[in-house]
N, C-alpha and C positions, 0 to 999 in steps of 0.2 A: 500473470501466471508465468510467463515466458520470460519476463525483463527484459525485454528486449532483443534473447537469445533463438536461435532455431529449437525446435522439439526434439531435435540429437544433442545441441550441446546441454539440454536441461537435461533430459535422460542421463547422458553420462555422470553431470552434480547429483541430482536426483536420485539414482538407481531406481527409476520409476522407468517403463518400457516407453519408446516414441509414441507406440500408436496410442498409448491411456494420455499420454501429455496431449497429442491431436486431439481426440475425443473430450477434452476437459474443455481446451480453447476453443473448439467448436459451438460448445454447448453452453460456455460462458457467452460465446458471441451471438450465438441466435436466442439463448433466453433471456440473456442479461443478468442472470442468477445474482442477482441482486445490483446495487450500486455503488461501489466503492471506488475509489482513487488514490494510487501510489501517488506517494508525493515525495521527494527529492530532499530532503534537510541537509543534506553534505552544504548546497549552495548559502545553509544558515551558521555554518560552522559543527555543525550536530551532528552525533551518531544518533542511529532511531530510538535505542532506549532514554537516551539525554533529551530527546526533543520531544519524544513521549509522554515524558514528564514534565515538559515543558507547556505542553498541549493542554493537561487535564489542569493543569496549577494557577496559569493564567489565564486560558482561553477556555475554562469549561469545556476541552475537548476530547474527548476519548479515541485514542488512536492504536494502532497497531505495531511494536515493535520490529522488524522484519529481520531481524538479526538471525543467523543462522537456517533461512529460510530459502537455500541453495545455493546462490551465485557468491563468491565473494564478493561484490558492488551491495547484497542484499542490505546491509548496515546502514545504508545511507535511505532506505526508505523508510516511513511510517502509512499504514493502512488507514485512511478513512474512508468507513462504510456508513451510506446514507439510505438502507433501504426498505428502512420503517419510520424515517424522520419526515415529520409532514414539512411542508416546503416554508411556513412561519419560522420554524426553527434552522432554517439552512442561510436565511436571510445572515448577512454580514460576518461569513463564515469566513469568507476571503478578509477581511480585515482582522479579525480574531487570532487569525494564524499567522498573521504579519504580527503584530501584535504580542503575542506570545512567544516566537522564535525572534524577535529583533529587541 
């Protein structure tokens, strides 16, 4: 939610107020509002739309573009949410995404 930023310097990208950014990462952190994970494609050569496609084409995986999603660094991410996927299907997920981006 943050990328790595303070809840002022998103607010300022954002135009969203500190204290709703605080209150969001709070509330991601004690519920866990689901199970997802940023993942980093720049180190694959890939913006998130490119790897995106990359993801669902080879690897059967459906990810998230993060392009324009505040930070300028945003573009180098893809979203995968895992938090209705029963644990069979998570199995060799790490290789699939190697896999597909290499």
């Amino acid at each position: 939610m943050l990328f790595g930023e303070t809840a002022a310097e998103r607010a300022k990208e954002t135009e969203a107020s500190e204290r709703t950014l605080h209150h969001k990462a709070n509330q991601f952190d004690q519920h866990g509002m689901g199970w997802s994970l940023f993942l980093d494609v720049s180190q694959f050569g890939f913006d998130s739309t490119t790897a995106s496609r990359h993801l669902l084409a080879r690897g059967k995986i459906a990810a998230t573009p993060m392009v324009n999603w505040g930070s300028a660094n945003s573009d180098k991410y893809v979203r995968l949410v895992f938090a209705n996927e029963p644990v069979h299907r998570l199995r060799g997920v790490v290789k699939r995404v190697q896999q597909a981006l290499t």
